[in-house]
C-alpha positions in Angstrom: -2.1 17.3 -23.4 -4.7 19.8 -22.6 -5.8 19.6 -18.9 -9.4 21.3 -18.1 -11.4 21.2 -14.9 -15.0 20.3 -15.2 -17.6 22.5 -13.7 -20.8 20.4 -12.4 -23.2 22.0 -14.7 -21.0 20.3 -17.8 -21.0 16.7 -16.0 -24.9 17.3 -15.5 -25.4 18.7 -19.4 -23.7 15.7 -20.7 -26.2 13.4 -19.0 -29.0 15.0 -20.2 -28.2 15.5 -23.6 -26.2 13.0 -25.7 -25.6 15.6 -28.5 -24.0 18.6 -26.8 -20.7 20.2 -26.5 -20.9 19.0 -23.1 -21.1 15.8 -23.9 -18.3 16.0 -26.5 -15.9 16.9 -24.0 -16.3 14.2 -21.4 -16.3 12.2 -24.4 -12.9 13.6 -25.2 -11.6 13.3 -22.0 -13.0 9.5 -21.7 -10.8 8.7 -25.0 -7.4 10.2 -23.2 -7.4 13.5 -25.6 -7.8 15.9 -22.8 -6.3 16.0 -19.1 -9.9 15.9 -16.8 -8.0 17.7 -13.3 -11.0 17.4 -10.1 -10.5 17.0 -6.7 -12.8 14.8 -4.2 -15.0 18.0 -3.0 -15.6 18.4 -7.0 -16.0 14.5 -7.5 -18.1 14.9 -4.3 -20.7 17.3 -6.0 -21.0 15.6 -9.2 -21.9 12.6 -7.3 -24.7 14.5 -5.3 -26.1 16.3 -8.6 -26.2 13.5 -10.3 -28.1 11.4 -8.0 -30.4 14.0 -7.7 -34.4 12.2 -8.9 -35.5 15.2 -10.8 -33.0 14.9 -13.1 -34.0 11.3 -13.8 -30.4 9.6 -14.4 -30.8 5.8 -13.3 -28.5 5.1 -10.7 -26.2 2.2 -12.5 -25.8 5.0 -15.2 -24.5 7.7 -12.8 -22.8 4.5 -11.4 -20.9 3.9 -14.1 -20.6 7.5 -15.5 -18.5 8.6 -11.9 -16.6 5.5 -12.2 -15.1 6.7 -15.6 -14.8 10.3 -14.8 -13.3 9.0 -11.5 -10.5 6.6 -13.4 -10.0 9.6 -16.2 -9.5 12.1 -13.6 -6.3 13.3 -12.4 -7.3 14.3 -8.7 -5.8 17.0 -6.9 -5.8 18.3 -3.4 -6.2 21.9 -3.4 -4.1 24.0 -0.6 -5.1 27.5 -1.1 -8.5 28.4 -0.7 -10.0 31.5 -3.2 -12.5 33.4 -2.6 -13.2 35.5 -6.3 -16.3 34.0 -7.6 -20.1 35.2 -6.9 -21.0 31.7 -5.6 -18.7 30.9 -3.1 -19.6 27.2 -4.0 -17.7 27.5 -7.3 -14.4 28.7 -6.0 -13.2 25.0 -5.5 -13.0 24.9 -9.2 -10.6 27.6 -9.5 -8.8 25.9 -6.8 -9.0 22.8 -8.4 -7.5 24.5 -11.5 -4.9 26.4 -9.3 -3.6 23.3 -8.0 -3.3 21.2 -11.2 -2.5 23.9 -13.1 -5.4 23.3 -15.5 -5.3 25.3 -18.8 -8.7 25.5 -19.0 -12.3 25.6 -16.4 -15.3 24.7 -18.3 -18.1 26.2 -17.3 -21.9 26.5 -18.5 -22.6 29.9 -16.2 -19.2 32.4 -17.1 -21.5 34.7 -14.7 -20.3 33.5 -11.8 -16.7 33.3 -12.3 -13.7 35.4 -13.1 -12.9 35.3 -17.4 -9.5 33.9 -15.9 -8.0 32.6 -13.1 -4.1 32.9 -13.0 -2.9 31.0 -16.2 -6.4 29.2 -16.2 -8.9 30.5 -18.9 -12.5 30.2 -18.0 -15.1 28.4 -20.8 -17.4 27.2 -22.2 -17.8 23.5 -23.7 -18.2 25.1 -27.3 -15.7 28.0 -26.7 -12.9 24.8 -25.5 -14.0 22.7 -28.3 -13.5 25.8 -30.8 -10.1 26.3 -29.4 -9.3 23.2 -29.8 -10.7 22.1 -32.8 -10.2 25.2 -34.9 -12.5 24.2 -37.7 -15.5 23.7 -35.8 -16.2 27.5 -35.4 -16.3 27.5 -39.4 
């Protein structure tokens, strides 16, 4: 099974709209298709984010959202610390992805992050989901 690590900006772009790529892949994950690999400082800023007012999820629904992700997730503890992103915040993805061995980050801001990461390719929702689902990029 394909294992990816979920960047925060993918949880959050689920949540806000129903229709996206974004949303396809947690769905994916949700139905045991894909591997979701996170580790509690990741599950720890999902949380955060998606508690945050302005962004107007009710809390039962980010509730019950984290309590999915959570029982979906394969957590990891990370033991080697990277430093080779632009945001130092988003190295604990890479980590994440180091120490599960995660085939894939999924990201919705590549800017910030190397195009790979050791044997871990850097994406977005709609590049995984063409990879994945060859006929979608048709």
């Amino acid at each position: 099974m394909i294992s990816v690590v979920l960047d925060t900006n993918v949880v959050v772009s689920a949540h806000v709209n129903s229709e996206g790529y974004e949303r396809y892949v947690i769905d994916l994950i949700l139905a045991g298709k894909l591997a979701s690999c996170a580790s509690a400082e990741i599950f720890s800023e999902y949380e955060g984010v998606l508690r945050r007012k302005k962004l107007r999820i009710s809390p039962r629904h980010a509730n019950a959202s984290l309590r999915l992700l959570r029982k979906a997730a394969r957590i990891v503890t990370p033991y080697t610390r990277v430093r080779a992103t632009a945001d130092p915040d988003d190295n604990k993805f890479l980590e994440c992805a180091e120490a599960s061995r995660a085939e894939f980050v999924v990201t919705g801001n590549k800017r910030h992050v190397p195009k790979k990461w050791r044997e871990t390719q850097v994406v977005t929702a709609r590049e995984l989901l063409e990879w994945i689902v060859p006929d979608l990029s048709r």
